[in-house]
C-alpha positions in Angstrom: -14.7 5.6 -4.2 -13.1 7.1 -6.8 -15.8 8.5 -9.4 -16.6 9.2 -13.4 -15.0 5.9 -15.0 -15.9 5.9 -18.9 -15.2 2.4 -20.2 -13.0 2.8 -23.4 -12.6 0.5 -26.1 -8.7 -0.3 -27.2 -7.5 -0.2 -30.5 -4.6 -1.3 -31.8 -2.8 -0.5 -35.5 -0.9 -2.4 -37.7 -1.5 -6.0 -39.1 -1.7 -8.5 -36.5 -1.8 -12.2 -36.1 -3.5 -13.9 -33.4 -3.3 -17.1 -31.8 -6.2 -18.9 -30.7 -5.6 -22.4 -30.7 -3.8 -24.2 -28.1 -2.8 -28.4 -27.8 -4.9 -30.7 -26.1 -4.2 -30.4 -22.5 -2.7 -33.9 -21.3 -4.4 -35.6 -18.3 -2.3 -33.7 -15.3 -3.9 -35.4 -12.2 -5.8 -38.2 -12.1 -7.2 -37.0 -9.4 -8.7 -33.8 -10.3 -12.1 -33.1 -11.3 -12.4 -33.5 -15.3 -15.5 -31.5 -15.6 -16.9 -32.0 -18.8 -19.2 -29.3 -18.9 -16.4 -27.0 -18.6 -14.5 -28.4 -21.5 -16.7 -30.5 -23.5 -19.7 -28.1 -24.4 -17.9 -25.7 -26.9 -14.4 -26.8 -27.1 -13.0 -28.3 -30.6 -12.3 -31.8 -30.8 -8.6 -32.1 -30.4 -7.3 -29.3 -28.5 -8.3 -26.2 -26.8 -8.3 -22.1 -26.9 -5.6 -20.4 -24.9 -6.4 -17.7 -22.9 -6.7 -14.4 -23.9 -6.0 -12.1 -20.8 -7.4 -8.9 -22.6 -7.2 -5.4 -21.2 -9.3 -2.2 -20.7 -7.0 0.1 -21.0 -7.5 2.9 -23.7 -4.7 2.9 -26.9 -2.3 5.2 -24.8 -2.0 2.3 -22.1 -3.3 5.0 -19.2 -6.1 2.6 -17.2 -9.6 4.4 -17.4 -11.0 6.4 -14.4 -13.5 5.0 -12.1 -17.0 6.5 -12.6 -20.6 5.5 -12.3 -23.0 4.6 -14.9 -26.6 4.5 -13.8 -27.3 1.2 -12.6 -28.8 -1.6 -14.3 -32.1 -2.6 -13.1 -30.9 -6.3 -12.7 -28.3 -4.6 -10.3 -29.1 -3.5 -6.4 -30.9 -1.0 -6.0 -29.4 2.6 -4.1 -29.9 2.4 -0.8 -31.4 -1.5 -1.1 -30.2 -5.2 -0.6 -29.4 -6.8 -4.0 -31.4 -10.0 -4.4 -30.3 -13.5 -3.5 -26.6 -14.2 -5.2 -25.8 -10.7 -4.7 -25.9 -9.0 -7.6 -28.7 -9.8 -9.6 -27.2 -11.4 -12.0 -29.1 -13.2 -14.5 -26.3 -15.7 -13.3 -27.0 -19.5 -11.7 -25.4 -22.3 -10.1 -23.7 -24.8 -12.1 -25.4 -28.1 -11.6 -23.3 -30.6 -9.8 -19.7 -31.6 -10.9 -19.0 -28.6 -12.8 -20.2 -25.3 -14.9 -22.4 -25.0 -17.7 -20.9 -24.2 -21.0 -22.3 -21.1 -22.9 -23.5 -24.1 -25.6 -23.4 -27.6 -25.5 -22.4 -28.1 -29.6 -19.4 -27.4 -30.3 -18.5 -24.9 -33.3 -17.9 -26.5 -36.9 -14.7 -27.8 -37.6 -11.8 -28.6 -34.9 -8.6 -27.5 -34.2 -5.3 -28.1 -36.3 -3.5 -31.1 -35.4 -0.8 -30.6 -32.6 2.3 -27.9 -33.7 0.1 -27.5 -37.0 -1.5 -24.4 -39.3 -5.1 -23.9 -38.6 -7.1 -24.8 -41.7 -6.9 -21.2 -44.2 -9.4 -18.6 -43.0 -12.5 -17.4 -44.5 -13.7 -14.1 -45.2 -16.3 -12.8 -42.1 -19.8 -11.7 -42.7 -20.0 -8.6 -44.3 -21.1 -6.2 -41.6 -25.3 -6.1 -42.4 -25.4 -9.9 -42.4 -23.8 -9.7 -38.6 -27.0 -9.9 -36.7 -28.0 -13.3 -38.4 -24.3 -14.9 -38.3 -24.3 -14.3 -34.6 -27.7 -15.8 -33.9 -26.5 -18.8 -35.9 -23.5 -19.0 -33.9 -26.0 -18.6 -30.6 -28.4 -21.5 -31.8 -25.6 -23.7 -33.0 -23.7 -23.6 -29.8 -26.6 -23.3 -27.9 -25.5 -20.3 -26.0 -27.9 -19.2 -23.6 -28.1 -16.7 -20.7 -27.1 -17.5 -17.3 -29.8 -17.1 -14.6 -29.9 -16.7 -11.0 -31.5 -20.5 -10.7 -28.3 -21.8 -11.8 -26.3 -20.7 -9.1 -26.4 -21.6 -5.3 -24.8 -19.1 -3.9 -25.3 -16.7 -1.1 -26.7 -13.4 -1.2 -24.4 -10.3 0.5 -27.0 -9.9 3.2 -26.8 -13.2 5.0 -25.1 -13.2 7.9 -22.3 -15.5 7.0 -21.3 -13.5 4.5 -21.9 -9.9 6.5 -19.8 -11.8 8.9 -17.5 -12.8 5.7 -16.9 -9.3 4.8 -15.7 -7.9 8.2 -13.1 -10.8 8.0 -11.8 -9.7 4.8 -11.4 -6.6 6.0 -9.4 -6.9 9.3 -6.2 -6.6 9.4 -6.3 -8.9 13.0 -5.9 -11.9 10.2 -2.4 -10.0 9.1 0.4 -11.7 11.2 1.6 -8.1 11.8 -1.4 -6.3 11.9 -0.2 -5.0 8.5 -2.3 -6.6 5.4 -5.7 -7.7 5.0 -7.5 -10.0 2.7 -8.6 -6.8 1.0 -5.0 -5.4 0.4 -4.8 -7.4 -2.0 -8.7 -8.0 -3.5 -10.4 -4.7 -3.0 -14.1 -4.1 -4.9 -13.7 -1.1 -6.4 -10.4 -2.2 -8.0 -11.8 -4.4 -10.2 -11.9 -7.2 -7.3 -7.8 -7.3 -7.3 -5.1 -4.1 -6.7 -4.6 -2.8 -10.0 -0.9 -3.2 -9.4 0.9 -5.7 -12.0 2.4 -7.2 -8.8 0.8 -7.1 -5.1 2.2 -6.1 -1.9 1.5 -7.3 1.1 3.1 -7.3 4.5 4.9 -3.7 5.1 3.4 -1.2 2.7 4.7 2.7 2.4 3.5 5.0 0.5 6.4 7.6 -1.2 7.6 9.1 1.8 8.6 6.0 3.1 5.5 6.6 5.9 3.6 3.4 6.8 0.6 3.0 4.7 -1.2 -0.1 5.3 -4.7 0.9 4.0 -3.4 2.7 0.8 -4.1 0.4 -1.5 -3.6 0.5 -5.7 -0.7 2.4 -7.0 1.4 4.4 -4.5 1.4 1.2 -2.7 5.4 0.4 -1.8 6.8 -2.5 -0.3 8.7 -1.5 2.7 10.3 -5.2 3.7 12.6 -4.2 0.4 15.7 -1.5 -0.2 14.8 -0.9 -3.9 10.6 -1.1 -2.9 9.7 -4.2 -5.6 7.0 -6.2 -4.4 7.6 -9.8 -3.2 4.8 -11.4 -4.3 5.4 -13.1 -7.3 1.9 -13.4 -8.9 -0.3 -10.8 -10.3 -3.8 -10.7 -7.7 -6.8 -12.6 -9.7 -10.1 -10.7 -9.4 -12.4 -12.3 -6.1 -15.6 -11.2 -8.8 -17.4 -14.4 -9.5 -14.8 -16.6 -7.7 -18.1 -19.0 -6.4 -18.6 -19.9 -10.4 -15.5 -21.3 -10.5 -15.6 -25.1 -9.8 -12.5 -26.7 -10.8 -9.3 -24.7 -9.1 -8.0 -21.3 -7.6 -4.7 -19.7 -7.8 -2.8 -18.9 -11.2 -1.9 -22.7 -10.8 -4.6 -24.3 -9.4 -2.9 -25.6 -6.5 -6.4 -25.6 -4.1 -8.4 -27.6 -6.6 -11.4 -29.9 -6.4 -10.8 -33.7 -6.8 -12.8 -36.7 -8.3 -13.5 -38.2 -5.3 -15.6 -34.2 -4.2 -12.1 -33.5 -1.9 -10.4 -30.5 -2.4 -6.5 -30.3 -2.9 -4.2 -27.7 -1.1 -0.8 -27.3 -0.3 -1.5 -28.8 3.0 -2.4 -32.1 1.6 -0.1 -35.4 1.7 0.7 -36.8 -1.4 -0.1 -40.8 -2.0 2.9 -43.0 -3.3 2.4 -41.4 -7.0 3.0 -38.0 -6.1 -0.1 -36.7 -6.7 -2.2 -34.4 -3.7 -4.7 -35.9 -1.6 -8.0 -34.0 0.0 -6.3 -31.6 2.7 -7.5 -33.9 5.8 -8.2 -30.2 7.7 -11.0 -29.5 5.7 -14.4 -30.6 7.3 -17.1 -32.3 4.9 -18.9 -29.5 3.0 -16.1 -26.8 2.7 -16.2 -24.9 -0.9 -13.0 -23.6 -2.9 -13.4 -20.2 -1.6 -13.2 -21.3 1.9 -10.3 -23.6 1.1 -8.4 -20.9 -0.3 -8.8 -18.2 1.7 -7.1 -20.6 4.6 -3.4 -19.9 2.8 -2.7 -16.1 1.8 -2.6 -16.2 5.8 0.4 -18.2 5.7 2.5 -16.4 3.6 4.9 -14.4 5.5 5.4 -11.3 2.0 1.0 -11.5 1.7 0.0 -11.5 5.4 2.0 -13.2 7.6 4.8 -11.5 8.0 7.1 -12.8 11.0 4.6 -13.6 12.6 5.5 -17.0 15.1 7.7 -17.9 12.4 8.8 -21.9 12.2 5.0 -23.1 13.4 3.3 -25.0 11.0 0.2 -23.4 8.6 -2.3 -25.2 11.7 -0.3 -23.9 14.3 -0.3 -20.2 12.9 -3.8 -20.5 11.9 -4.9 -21.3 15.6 -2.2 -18.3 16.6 -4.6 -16.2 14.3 -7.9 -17.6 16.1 -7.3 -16.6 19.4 -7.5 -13.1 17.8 -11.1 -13.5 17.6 -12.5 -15.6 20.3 -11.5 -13.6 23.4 -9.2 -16.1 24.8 -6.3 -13.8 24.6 -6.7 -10.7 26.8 -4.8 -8.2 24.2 -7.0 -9.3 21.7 -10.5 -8.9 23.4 -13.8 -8.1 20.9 -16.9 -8.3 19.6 -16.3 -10.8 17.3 -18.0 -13.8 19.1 -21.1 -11.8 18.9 -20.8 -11.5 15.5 -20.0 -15.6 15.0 -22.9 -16.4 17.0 -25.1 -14.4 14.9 -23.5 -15.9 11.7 -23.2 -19.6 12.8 -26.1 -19.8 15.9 -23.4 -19.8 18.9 -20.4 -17.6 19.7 -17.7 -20.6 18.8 -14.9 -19.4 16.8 -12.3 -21.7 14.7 -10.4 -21.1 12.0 -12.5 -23.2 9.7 -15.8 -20.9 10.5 -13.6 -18.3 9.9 -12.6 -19.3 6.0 -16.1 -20.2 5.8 -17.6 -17.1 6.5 -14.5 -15.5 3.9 -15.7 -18.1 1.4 -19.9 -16.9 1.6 -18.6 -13.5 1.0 -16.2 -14.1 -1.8 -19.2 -15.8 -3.1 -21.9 -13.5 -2.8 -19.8 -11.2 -5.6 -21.9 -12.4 -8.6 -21.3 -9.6 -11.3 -22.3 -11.3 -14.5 -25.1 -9.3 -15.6 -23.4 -7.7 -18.6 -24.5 -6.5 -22.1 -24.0 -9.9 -23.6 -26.1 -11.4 -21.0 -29.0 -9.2 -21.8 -28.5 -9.9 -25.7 -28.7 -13.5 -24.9 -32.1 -12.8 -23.0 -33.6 -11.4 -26.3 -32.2 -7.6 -26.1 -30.8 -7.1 -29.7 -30.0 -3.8 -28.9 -28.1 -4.4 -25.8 -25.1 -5.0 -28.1 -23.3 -2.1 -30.5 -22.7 -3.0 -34.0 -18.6 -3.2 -33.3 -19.5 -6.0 -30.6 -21.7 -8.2 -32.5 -18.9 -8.3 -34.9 -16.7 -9.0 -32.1 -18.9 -11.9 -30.5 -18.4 -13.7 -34.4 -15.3 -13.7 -34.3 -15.6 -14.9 -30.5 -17.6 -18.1 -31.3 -17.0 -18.7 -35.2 -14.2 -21.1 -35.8 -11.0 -19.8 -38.1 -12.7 -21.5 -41.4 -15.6 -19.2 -40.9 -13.5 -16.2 -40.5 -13.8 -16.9 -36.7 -10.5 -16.6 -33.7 -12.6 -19.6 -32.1 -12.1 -18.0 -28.6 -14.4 -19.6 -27.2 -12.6 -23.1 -27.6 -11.0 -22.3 -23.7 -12.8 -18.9 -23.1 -16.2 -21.0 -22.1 -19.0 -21.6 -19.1 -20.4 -19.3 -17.3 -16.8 -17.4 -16.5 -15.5 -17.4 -19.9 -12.8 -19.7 -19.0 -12.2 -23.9 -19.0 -9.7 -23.4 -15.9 -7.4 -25.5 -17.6 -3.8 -24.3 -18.1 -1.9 -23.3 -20.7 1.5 -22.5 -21.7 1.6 -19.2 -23.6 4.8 -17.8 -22.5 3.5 -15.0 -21.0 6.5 -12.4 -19.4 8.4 -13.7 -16.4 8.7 -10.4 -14.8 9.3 -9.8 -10.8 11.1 -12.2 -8.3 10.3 -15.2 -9.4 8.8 -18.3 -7.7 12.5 -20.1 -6.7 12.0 -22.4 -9.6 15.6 -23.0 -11.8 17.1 -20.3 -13.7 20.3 -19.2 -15.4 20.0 -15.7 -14.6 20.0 -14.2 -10.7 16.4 -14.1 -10.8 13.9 -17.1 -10.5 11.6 -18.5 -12.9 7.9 -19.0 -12.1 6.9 -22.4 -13.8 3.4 -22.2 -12.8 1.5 -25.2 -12.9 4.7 -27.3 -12.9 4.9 -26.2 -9.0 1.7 -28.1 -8.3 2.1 -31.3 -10.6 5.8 -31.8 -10.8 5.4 -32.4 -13.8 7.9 -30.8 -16.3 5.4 -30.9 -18.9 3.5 -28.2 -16.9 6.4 -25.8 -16.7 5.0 -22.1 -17.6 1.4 -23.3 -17.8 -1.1 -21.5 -15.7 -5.0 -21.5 -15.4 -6.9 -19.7 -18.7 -7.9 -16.4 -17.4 -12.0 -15.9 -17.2 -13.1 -12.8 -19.2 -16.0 -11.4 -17.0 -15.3 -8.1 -16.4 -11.6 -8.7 -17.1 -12.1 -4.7 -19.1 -11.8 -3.6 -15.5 -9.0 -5.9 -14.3 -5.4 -4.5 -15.6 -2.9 -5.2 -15.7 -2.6 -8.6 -17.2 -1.0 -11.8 -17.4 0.3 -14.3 -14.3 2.6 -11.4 -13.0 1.0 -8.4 -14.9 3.6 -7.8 -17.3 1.1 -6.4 -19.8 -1.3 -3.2 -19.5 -3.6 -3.0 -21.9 -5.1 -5.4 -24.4 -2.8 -4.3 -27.3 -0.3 -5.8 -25.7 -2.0 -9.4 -24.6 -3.0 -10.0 -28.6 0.2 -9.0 -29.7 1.7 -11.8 -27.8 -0.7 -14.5 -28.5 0.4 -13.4 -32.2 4.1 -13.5 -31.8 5.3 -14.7 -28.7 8.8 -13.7 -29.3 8.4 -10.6 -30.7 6.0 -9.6 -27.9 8.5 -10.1 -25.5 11.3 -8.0 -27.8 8.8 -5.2 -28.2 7.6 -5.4 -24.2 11.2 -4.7 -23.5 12.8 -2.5 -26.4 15.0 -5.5 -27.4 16.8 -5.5 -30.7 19.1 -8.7 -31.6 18.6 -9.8 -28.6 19.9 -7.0 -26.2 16.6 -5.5 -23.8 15.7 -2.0 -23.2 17.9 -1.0 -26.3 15.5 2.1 -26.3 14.0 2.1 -22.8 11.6 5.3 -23.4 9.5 3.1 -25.5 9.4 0.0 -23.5 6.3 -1.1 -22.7 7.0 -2.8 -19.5 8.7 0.8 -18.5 5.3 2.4 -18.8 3.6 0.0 -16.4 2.3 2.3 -13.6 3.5 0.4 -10.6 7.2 0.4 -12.7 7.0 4.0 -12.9 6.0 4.6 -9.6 9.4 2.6 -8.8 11.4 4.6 -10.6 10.4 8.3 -9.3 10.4 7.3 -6.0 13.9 5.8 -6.2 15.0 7.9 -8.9 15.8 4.7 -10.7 16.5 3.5 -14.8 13.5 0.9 -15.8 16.4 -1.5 -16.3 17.8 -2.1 -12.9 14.3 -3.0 -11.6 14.3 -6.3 -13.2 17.4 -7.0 -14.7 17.1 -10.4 -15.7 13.3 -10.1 -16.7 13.7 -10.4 -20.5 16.1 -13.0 -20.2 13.7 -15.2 -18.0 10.7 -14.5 -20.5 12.7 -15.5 -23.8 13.5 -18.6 -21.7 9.9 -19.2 -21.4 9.7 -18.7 -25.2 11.7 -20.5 -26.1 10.8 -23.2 -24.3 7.2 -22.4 -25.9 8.9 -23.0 -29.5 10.5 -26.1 -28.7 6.8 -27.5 -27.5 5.0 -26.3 -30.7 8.4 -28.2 -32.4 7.5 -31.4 -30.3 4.4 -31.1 -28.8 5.2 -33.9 -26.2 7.2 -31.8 -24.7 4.0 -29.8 -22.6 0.5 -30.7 -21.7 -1.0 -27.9 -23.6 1.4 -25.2 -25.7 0.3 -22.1 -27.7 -0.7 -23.4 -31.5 -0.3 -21.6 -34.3 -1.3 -18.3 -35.4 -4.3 -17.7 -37.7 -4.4 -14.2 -39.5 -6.7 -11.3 -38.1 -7.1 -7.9 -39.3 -6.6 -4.5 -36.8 -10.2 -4.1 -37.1 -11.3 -7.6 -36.2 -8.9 -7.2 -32.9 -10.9 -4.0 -32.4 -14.1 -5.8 -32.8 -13.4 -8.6 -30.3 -12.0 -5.8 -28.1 -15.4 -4.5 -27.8 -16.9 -7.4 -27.3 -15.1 -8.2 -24.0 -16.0 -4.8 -23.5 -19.6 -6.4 -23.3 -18.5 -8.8 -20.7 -18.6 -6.1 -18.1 -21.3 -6.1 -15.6 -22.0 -2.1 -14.6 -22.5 -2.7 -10.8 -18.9 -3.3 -10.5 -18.6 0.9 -12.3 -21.2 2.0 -9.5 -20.1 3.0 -6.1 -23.5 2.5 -4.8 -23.9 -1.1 -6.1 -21.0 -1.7 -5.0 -21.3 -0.7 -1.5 -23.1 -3.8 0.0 -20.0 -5.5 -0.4 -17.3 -2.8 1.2 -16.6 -1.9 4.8 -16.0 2.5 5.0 -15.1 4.8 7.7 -19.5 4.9 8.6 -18.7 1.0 9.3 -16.0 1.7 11.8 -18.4 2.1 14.7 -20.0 -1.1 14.9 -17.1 -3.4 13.7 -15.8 -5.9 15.6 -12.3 -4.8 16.2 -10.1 -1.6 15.9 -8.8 -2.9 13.2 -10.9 -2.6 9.4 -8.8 -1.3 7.5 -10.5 1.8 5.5 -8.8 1.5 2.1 -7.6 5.0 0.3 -6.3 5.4 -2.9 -2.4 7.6 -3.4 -4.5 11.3 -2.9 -6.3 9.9 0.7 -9.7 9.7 -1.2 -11.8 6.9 0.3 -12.1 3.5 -2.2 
């Protein structure tokens, strides 16, 4: 794995205002699991925070290299087996129905009424008096520590999940033999690709050779003449995906229900439109299992053409017969591995997404600076990010951003959604549009319900320093540009693209979006103008702002839009900068705490298949 990664803290210059309130989101499904500790604990009466999907990057927008700090003591040891949950985490398993908030009062004050200006701000604690304002703020909210009692999850080192991980890393579950689950959702890239958009099926490197296990940048799409990636969506982080209890995807299309069901995209609707429990699941299956049943299905992720026209259960049991012997070009040693994982040598899909699941799972990466400071360490926090954890938790009349308002629980997030306007960059999601290029209206894809258009799930903040670039379709690379946005919306989008009087890329040198690594990459290797990638990407994103505007206008128009901005200094977004900073656990820096959870070439004799795929970075160093 690639080595030396110093964690920087951003900055960013001029006055800025930041957005931190959003409306109250508007009961979406019925059906879905209102989880009270999710929402209820910290969040302001009458609305809720939206996301901030905050960066690592340092002020020149270059992402940080990789590197190894030592490893904290709560983290696996060199050469050992981390403790049950997997990392050792002070971390924990949210008791039934939902996660624990970080404090179950919520902050002083509320939220401005709907389309409204937040109440003035007050002036923040002068710098001495920060140590006391922040344990008020941790008493009053009763933030605590998470611990590894809370959480019921599995540790790396059981056998479902050492039977987990080789799944995730065959590319026998590719249609074409050509992606895995960890093309997309490799460890030591943060849990994700470090691209702003994935690819899947088909990758080349620059020469146009095949390069399925190069994954990060250098990563091409081959199915394409011009190279873009297919996938529409930016690839969420796998870390701490068995904390989430609510829903997975940007939109929350696999989501847990009322009734304990889980909805997919294989479920019916009833006569209202709304999902049903997928009647494949059997009783007992968790969100990561559910979810890892569909990247499988999609023909630009995995697929491929892979016995096109079946249905997702046909395909699936296409895929099993890779792995029980019963075809002869397929024969392995993967019912020895089932048998030791499960107690007999029976293989199905659903054991299959189950043993996925127990590794997802087992990534438990929560024991971060802030976690220690809540367990008493005063000093486990720099003066810059105590300021920034006021600001965090206070509300605006304090002097506060009120983050916390939908940056709560144990992942920082409510896993509601949103509409923020974020950019609509890359091919689009077939939804309505009036350019050439289709729209992505998130959660509105799920619900049908127009009121959901651009919404999408509120981002968690663990370790989200290491998880650039950011946003639904990773339009933004660093952190400077996420909290200019939530300041200005519209003038985000004019500076992401160089726009002036409405006309993009008016000085494309300077564009933001241009300087995203994966849209350089595109335009060396095709010798192509940053323009003619996505030619109809700042149109689509002013659509979606303006379509923001007209919500904050009329706030019936969406379930939850972007309030207004409150007033925040360059050094307060500094300050809350290194605060998230504070959200990152070090395992996830450390090649050697990380290795329990990746398969490498000293794996390859004793796995299952011929197939692992042994991920490399652009320069053919092993990840």
């Amino acid at each position: 794995m690639k080595k030396n990664l110093l964690i920087s803290s951003l900055m960013l210059s001029g006055l800025v205002s930041l957005s931190t309130l959003a409306a109250p989101q508007k009961n979406i499904n019925e059906n879905a699991q209102v989880n009270p500790s999710i929402d209820a604990g910290n969040s302001l009466p009458g609305g809720n925070l939206p996301p901030i999907d905050a960066g690592n990057n340092p002020p020149s927008g270059n992402p940080s290299p990789r590197g190894n700090p030592p490893i904290d003591a709560g983290n696996s040891p060199s050469g050992g087996n981390p403790p049950p949950g997997g990392n050792p985490p002070p971390g924990g398993n949210p008791p039934p129905g939902g996660n624990p908030p970080p404090g179950g009062n919520p902050p002083p004050g509320g939220n401005p009424p709907p389309g409204g200006k937040p109440p003035p701000g007050g002036n923040p604690p002068p710098e001495n008096d920060v140590e006391e304002r922040l344990q008020q703020l941790v008493s009053q909210l009763g933030l605590a520590a998470v611990s590894p009692e809370q959480f019921d999850l599995p540790n790396i080192n059981d056998p479902k999940a050492q039977l987990g991980k080789q799944l995730f890393f065959t590319k026998n579950l590719g249609g074409e033999q050509s992606a895995a689950c960890v093309s997309c959702h490799h460890p030591a890239l943060g849990g994700g690709d470090e691209l702003s958009l994935p690819v899947g099926v088909n990758a080349i490197d620059e020469l146009n050779e095949d390069a399925h296990d190069l994954l990060g940048h250098g990563r091409f799409n081959g199915s394409d003449n011009n190279n873009l990636p297919l996938v529409p969506r930016n690839s969420p982080t796998v870390f701490n995906l068995g904390l989430l209890s609510r829903g997975l995807f940007w939109d929350s299309r696999v989501e847990m229900l009322n009734n304990g069901g889980i909805a997919t995209p294989d479920s019916a609707l009833n006569q209202d439109g709304r999902a049903l429990p997928d009647a494949n699941l059997p009783t007992g299956t968790t969100l990561a299992a559910a979810q890892a049943r569909f990247p499988v299905t999609s023909d630009i992720e995995m697929r491929g053409q892979f016995v096109p026209g079946v249905s997702n259960e046909d395909l699936r049991a296409a895929l099993t017969e890779r792995f029980n012997n019963s075809n002869n070009a397929f024969i392995s040693s993967w019912p020895v591995s089932f048998e030791q994982a499960f107690g007999d040598s029976n293989v199905s899909f659903n054991r299959i997404t189950d043993a996925i699941g127990e590794y997802e799972r087992s990534m438990v990466f929560v024991n971060n600076p802030w976690n220690d400071y809540l367990n008493g360490n005063n000093n486990a926090l720099t003066d810059e990010q105590k300021a920034g954890a006021v600001l965090f938790f206070a509300p605006p009349q304090d002097g506060g951003a009120n983050c916390v308002g939908c940056h709560n629980g144990p992942t920082f997030s409510n896993s509601q959604h949103h509409l923020i306007a974020f950019p609509q960059i890359g091919p689009g999601t077939g939804n309505e549009s009036t350019t050439a290029t289709s729209h992505d209206f998130g959660r509105e894809n799920v619900t049908n319900n127009q009121a959901d258009r651009y919404h999408f799930r509120t981002a968690s903040l663990l370790n989200i320093a290491q998880t650039a670039p950011y946003g639904h379709a990773g339009a933004f690379k660093n952190l400077n540009e996420v909290v200019g946005h939530y300041a200005n919306p519209r003038g985000s989008i004019d500076r992401l693209f160089s726009a002036q009087n409405g006309v993009a890329f008016s000085a494309p040198q300077l564009a933001p979006f241009c300087q995203l690594p994966q849209i350089q990459d595109l335009m060396l290797k095709n010798n192509q103008d940053c323009e003619t990638l996505y030619p109809d990407a700042y149109s689509n994103s002013i659509e979606a702002v303006n379509h923001l505007e007209q919500a904050q206008a009329d706030p019936s128009l969406a379930s939850s839009p972007l309030f207004r901005n409150i007033q925040i200094s360059p050094r307060q977004v500094d300050q809350i900068v290194a605060f998230l900073h504070a959200l990152t656990d070090p395992c996830i820096l450390n090649d050697e705490c990380l290795a329990p959870w990746v398969v490498t070439e000293n794996d390859v004799a004793n796995f299952p298949d011929d197939k692992a795929l042994i991920a490399i970075d652009r320069q053919g160093n092993n990840l």
